[in-house]
C-alpha positions in Angstrom: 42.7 14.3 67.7 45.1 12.5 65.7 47.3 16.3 64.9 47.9 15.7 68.4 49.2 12.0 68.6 51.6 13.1 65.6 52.5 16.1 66.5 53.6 14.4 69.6 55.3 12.0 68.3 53.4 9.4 69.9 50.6 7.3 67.9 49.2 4.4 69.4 48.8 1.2 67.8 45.5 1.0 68.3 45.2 4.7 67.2 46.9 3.5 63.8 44.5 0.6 63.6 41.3 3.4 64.1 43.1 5.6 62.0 43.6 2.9 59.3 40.2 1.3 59.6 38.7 5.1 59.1 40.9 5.6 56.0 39.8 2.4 54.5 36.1 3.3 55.8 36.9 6.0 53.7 38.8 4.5 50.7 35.4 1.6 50.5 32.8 4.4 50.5 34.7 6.1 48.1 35.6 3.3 45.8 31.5 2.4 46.5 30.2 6.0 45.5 32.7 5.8 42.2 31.6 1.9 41.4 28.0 3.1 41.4 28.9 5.9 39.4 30.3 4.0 37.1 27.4 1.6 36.7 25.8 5.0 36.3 27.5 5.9 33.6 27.4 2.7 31.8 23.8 2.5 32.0 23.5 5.9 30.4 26.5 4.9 27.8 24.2 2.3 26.9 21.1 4.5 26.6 22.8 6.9 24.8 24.1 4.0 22.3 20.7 1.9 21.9 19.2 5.8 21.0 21.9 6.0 18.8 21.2 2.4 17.0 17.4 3.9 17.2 18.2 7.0 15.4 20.2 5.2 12.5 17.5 2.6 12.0 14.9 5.2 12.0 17.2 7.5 9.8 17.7 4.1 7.4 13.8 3.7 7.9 13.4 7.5 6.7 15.7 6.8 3.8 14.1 3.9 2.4 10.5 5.7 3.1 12.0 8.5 1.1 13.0 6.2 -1.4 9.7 5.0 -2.1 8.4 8.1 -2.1 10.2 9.3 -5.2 9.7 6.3 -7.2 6.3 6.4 -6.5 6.5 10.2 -8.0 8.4 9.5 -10.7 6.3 6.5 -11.7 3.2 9.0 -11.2 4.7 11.6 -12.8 5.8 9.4 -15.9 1.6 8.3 -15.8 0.5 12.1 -15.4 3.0 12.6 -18.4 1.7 10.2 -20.8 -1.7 11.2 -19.9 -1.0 14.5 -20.2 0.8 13.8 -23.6 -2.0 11.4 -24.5 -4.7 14.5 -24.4 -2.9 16.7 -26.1 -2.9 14.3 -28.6 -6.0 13.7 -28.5 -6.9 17.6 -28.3 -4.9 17.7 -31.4 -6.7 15.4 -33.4 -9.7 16.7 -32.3 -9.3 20.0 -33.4 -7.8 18.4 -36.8 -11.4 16.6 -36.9 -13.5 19.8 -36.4 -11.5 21.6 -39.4 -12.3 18.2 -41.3 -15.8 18.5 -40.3 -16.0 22.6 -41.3 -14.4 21.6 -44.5 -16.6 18.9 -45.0 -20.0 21.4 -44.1 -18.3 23.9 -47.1 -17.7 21.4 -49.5 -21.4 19.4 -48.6 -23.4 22.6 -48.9 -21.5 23.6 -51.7 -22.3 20.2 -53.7 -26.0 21.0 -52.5 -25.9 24.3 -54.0 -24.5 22.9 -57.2 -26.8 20.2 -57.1 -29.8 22.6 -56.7 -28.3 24.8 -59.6 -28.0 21.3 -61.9 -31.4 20.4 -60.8 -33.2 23.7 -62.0 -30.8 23.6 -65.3 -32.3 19.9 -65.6 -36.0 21.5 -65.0 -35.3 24.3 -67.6 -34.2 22.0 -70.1 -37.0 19.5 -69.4 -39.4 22.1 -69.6 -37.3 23.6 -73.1 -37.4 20.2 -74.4 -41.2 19.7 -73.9 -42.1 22.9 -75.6 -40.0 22.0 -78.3 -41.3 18.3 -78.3 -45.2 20.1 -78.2 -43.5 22.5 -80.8 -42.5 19.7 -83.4 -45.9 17.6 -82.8 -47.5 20.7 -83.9 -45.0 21.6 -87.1 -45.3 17.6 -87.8 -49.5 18.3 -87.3 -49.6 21.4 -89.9 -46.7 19.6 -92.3 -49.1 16.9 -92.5 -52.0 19.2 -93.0 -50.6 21.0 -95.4 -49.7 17.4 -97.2 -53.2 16.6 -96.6 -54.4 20.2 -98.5 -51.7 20.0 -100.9 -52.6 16.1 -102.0 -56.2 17.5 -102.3 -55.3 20.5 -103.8 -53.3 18.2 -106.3 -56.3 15.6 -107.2 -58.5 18.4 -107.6 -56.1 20.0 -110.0 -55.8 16.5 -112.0 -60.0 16.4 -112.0 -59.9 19.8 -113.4 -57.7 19.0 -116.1 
C-alpha cells in the first residue's frame, strides 16, 4: 500500500506517522528479540565461564590428589625398599648361620669321634696299666718269695756248716 503512496508521489501524514510507528514497532521488536538474545548469551557466557572455573579447580583438585598420590608411593615404596632390603639381610645372615651351624655339626661330631677315640685309648691304657700293676704285685710276690726261699735256703746253709 505504501509502493503506491510513493510511487505517487503523494504520502499522507498520517500515512508517515503509520508508516513510522510500524518501523519503530519494528525497530522495538527487533531491538527486544536482540536484548533477549543478548541476556541469552550472557547467561550462557557465564555458564560456560563458572564450568570453566569448575574445570580448573577440579583440574587443581586432580593435581593436588595426584600429588599425594605419588608421595604416598614413594614413601611406600621407600618402606617396601627397606623391607625388602631388610630381608635380604636377614636371608643373608641366615644362610651365613646355617653354614655356621653345618660347620659347627662337623667340627662337634668330629670332637665326639676324637673324644670316643681318646676315651677307648684311655680304656686300653687303664686296662694295660692294671695288668701291668697285677703284673708287678705278682713279680714283687715271687721276688719276695724267692727272698723268703733264698733267706731260708741261706740259714739252712749256715746250720749245716
Amino acid at each position: 500500500m505504501l509502493e503506491y503512496y510513493f510511487s505517487n508521489g503523494i504520502l499522507s501524514s498520517s500515512v508517515r506517522a503509520e508508516s513510522y510507528r510500524w518501523k519503530t514497532e519494528q525497530l522495538k521488536s527487533q531491538c527486544s528479540k536482540l536484548e533477549h538474545q543478548v541476556m541469552q548469551l550472557e547467561l550462557v557466557n557465564r555458564e560456560l565461564q563458572y564450568s570453566i572455573q569448575q574445570a580448573r579447580e577440579e583440574g587443581r583438585t586432580s593435581e593436588t590428589i595426584q600429588r599425594q598420590l605419588r608421595d604416598q608411593l614413594d614413601r611406600l615404596e621407600t618402606r617396601l625398599s627397606g623391607e625388602v632390603e631388610g630381608r635380604q639381610v636377614a636371608e643373608m645372615r641366615m644362610r651365613e648361620l646355617e653354614v655356621k651351624m653345618r660347620s659347627l655339626k662337623v667340627s662337634h661330631q668330629q670332637s665326639q669321634e676324637a673324644e670316643d677315640r681318646i676315651k677307648t685309648q684311655l680304656q686300653t691304657e687303664s686296662e694295660g696299666r692294671i695288668l701291668q700293676g697285677g703284673l708287678y704285685q705278682e713279680q714283687v710276690c715271687a721276688c719276695a718269695s724267692m727272698h723268703d726261699l733264698l733267706a731260708l735256703a741261706l740259714l739252712s746253709g749256715q746250720r749245716s756248716s
